[in-house]
Every structure is written in C-alpha cells, then in structure tokens.
N, C-alpha and C positions, 0 to 999 in steps of 0.2 A: 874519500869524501871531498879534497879540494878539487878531483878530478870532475866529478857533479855540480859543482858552485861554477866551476869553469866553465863548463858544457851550458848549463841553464841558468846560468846569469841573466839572462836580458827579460825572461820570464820571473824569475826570480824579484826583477826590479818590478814589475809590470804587475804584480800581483803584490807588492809592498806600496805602491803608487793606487793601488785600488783599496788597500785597507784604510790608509790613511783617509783617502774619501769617504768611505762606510761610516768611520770614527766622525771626522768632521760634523756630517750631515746627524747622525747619532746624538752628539753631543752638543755642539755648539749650533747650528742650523735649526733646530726644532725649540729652539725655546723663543717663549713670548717676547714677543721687544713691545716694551711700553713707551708710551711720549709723554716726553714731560717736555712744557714751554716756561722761559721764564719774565714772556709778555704779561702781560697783565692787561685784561679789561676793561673797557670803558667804565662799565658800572661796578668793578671792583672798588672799595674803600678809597678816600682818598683820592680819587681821580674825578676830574675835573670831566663835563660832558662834552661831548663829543662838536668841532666845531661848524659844521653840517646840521647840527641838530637845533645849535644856538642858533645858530643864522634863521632855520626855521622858524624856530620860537618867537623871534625877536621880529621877524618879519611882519609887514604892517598888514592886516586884512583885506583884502578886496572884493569888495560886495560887487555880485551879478548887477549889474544895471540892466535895461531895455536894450541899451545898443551892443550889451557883449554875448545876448542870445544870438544867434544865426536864425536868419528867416526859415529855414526847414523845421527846426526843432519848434519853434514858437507853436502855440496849443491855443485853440480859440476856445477861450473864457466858455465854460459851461452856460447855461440858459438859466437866468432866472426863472428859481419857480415861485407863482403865489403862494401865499404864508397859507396856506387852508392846509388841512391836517395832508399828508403821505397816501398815497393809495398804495394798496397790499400788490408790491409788484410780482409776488411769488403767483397770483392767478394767472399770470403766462406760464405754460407749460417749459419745464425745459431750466425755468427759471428759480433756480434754488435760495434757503436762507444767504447763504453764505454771498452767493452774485449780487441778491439785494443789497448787502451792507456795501460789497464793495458799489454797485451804481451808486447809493445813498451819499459816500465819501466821493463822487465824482459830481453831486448834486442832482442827479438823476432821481427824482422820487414819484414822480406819475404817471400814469402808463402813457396819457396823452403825449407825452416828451419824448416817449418810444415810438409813439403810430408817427411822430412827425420823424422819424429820425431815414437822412439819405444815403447813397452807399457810403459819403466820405464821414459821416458822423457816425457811421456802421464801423468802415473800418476802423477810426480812432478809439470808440470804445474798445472794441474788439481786441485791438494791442493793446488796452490796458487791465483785460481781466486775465493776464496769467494763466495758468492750466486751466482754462473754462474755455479759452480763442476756439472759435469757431461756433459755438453754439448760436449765437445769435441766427447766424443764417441756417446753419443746420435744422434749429425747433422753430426757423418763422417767425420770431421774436415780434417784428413789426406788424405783419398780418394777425399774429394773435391781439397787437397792442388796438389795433382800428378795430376789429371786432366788439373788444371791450371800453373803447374810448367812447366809440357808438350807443352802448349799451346795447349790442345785437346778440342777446344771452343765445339765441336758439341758432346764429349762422355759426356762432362761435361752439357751442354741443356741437353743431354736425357737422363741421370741418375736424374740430381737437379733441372732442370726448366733451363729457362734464368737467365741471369746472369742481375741484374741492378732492 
C-alpha cells in the first residue's frame, strides 16, 4: 500500500485539493449573506433634518416677475371676450365636449374668435390642447368657424354635413 501513495501522490493531492473546493462551495459559498448598516437615517427618530433640505426650507421665495420670463416663452394674453352668453363651440365638427372646456379655460368661447384665428394663434392653441394637437387643421376648425360666424347654415351643410 505505501507503494500506491508513492506512485500516486500528486493525483492523490489533486483530488484532496478538489474535495475541499466541493465542501467550500457546498457549505460556506451558498449561503445567504445579509447587510445590516449601522447608519442611521435621516428620518430615523431623533435625528435632526437633513442640512440641504433646511437650507431649502429656509430659502426666501422668489416670485416670477415680467423680467424673469424669456421673450420666447411669453404667451399673448388671450382676446377679450364680450360678456354675452358662450356659443356652443362643439357645432364645429371635429370639436369635442372635452376641447371645449379645455378652449373655455384658454378663454376661447365664441366661434367668431375661431374664424378670426391666424396660423401663429393656430399653432399656439394647438400646443396647448394635449393629445387633440393637430386637429384644428386636420377638421378645418377655422373654415368651419366663418361659415357659422356668417350664419351661412347651407355652405356650411354642404361643405361639413349637417350640423347636430
């Protein structure tokens, strides 16, 4: 028998060098490793708020003036409308409950205010209706609005359909 340990020694080692790995990985490799910290939170008990946040806090307001707009972003003041009742803007085709309110909230409430409107008052609504952009031009928004500003009931039937 020492004759065999002799001869295959180095296989011998090479395969005691391999179990040991097996065992390792087996036992000590496969288990969970948790973290624990023993920081503490800003908004843990006891602690004080954060000084980034106080400086926030404590920061003085500074209201938008006229001069801290940028000339691009400035928005020309909607059109006064006369105090006479709303006309029912949903008689343009195309033009839903819901676009109403939003025009209504932009001060848009008469179709006349529509038949007067140019491409740059086209495009400004336009960016402001949200997932509706593009209809204006798409349903004719303005041609429908002169038809009915006109009270041209019958060009207006045979260009859009009836109205209702």
């Amino acid at each position: 028998m020492p004759e065999l340990i002799q001869a295959y020694w180095p296989y011998i080692l090479i395969a005691f060098v391999i179990g040991i790995a097996v065992a390792w990985f087996a036992f000590a490799a496969s288990r969970k490793t948790s973290v624990t910290t023993i920081s503490k939170d800003v908004l843990d008990d006891d602690q004080s708020p954060a000084a980034r946040n106080q400086a926030l806090i404590d920061a003085p307001v500074k209201s938008a003036g006229v001069d801290d707009v940028p000339a691009a972003e400035a928005e020309p003041a909607p059109v006064p409308t006369p105090t006479k009742a709303a006309d029912d803007l949903t008689q343009i085709k195309g033009l839903g409950p819901k676009i109403a309110v939003m025009l209504g909230e932009m001060g848009i409430t008469d179709i006349a205010q529509i038949a007067a409107w140019d491409d740059a008052e086209i495009a400004r609504v336009d960016a402001k209706l949200g997932r509706f952009q593009g209809r204006i031009t798409r349903d004719n928004w303005v041609e429908q609005a002169k038809h009915l500003a006109q009270g041209d009931a019958d060009a207006f039937a045979d260009k859009f359909g009836n109205n209702g």
